[in-house]
VMD Tcl script that draws the C-alpha trace (Angstrom):
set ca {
  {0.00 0.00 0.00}
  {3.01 2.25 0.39}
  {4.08 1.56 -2.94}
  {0.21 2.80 -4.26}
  {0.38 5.84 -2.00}
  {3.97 7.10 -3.37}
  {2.65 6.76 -6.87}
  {-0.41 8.15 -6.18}
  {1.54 12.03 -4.85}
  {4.56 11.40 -6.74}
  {2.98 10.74 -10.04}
  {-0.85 12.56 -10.05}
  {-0.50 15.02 -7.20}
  {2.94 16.19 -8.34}
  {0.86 18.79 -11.13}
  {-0.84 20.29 -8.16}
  {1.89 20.74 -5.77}
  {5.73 21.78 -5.75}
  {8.57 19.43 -5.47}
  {9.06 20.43 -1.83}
  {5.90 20.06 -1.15}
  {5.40 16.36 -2.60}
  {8.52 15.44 -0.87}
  {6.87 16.66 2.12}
  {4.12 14.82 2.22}
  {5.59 11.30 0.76}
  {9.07 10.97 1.45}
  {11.13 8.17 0.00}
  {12.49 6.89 3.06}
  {9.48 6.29 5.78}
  {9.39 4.08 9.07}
  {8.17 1.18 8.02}
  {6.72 -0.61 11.42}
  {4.73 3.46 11.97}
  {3.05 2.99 8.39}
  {2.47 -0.84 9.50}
  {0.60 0.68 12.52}
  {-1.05 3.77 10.48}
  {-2.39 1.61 7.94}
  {-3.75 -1.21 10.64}
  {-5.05 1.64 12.81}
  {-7.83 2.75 9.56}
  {-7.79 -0.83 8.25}
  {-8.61 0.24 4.77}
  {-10.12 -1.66 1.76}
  {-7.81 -2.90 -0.89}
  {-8.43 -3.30 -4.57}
  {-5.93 -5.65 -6.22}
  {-5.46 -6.86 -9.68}
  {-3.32 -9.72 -10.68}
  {-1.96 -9.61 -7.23}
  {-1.33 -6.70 -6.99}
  {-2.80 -3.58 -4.54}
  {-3.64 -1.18 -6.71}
  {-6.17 1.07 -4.79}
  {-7.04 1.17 -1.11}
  {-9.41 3.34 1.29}
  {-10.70 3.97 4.46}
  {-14.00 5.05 5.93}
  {-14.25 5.56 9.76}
  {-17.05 4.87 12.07}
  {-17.89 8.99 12.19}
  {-17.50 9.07 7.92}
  {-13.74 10.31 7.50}
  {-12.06 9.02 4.82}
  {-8.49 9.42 6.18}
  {-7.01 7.45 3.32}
  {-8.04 7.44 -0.37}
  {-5.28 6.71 -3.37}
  {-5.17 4.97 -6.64}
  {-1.72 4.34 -7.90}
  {-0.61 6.78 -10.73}
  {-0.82 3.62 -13.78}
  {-4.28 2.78 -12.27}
  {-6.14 6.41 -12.39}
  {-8.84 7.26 -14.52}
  {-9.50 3.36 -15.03}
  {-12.68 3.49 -13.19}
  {-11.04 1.70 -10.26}
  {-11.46 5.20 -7.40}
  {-15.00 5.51 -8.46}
  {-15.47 1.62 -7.68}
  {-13.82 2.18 -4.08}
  {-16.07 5.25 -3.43}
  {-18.78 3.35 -4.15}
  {-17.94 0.63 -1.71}
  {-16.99 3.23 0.97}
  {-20.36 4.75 0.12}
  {-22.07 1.03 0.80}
  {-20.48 0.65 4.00}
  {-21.58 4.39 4.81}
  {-25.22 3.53 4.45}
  {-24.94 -0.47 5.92}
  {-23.47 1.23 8.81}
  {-26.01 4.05 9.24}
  {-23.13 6.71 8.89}
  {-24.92 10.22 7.71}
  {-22.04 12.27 7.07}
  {-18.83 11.39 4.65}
  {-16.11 13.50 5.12}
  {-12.20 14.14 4.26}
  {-9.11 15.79 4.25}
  {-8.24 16.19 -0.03}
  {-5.31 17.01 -2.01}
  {-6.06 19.12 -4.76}
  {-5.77 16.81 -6.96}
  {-8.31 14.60 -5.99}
  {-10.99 17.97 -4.99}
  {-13.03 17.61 -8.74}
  {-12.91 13.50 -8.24}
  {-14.56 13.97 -4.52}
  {-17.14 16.15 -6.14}
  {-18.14 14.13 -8.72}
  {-19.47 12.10 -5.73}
  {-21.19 14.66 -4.31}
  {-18.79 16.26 -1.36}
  {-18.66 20.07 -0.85}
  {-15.38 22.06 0.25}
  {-16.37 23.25 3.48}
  {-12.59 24.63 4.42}
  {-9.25 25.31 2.76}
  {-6.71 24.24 4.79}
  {-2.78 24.80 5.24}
  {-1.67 21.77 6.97}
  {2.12 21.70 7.48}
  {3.98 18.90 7.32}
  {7.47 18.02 7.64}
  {7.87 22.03 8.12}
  {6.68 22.37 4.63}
  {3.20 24.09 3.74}
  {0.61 21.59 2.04}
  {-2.80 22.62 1.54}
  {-5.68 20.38 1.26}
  {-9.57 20.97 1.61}
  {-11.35 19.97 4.07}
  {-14.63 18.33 2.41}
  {-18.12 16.75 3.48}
  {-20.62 14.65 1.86}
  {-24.22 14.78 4.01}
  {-25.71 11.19 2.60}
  {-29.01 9.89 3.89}
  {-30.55 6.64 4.12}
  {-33.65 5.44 3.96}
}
mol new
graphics top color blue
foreach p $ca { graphics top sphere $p radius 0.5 }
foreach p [lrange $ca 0 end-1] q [lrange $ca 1 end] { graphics top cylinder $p $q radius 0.2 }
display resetview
């Protein structure tokens, strides 16, 4: 999943952000046993193909998405709009009302195809380097 992650900032988000800031946010070298932990903590959903993870996402018990990426030779292949749609099931078999999510730049237009709203531009800073993201919400109802 690390390997999806890097290629999704390194090779979509890097035409939305600078080289200091993509390096910022996915660094080459990483602790390996504190992404272990991270990605156990959110227990995400995986999409492979031939064996491989190419996709994987997380919804929460309150609606955040904390992680959402598609590697970089996967995008626009239909595959993130299948893993919404699955984080959107779970949403409703689990009753949750509100969606909700931190979101690169990048991915802002993707989020509102599904119907999510910027509610907040944010200017997160990570590593000491300025990254800014949107802070966005999806109100879904069920019957």
């Amino acid at each position: 999943m690390h390997a999806v992650f890097l290629s999704a900032v390194r090779g979509l988000a890097r035409r939305d952000y600078t080289r200091e800031q993509i390096e910022a946010w996915a660094p080459l070298t990483t602790d390996a046993d504190a992404w272990a932990e991270r990605i156990r903590t959110i227990r995400p959903f995986v999409v492979e193909q031939e064996g491989d993870v190419v996709a994987y996402a997380d919804v929460q018990a309150d609606g955040y998405i904390d992680h959402f990426f598609v590697s970089a030779r996967h995008a626009r292949k239909g595959i993130g709009s299948m893993l919404m749609a699955h984080l959107h099931a779970i949403a409703g078999a689990q009753s949750i009302t509100e969606l909700s999510s931190n979101v690169s730049r990048t991915a802002q237009p993707f989020f509102e195809k599904f119907g999510f709203t910027v509610v907040e531009q944010r200017s997160p800073i990570i590593r000491g380097v300025l990254v800014p993201n949107a802070f966005m919400r999806k109100i879904v109802g069920w019957p």
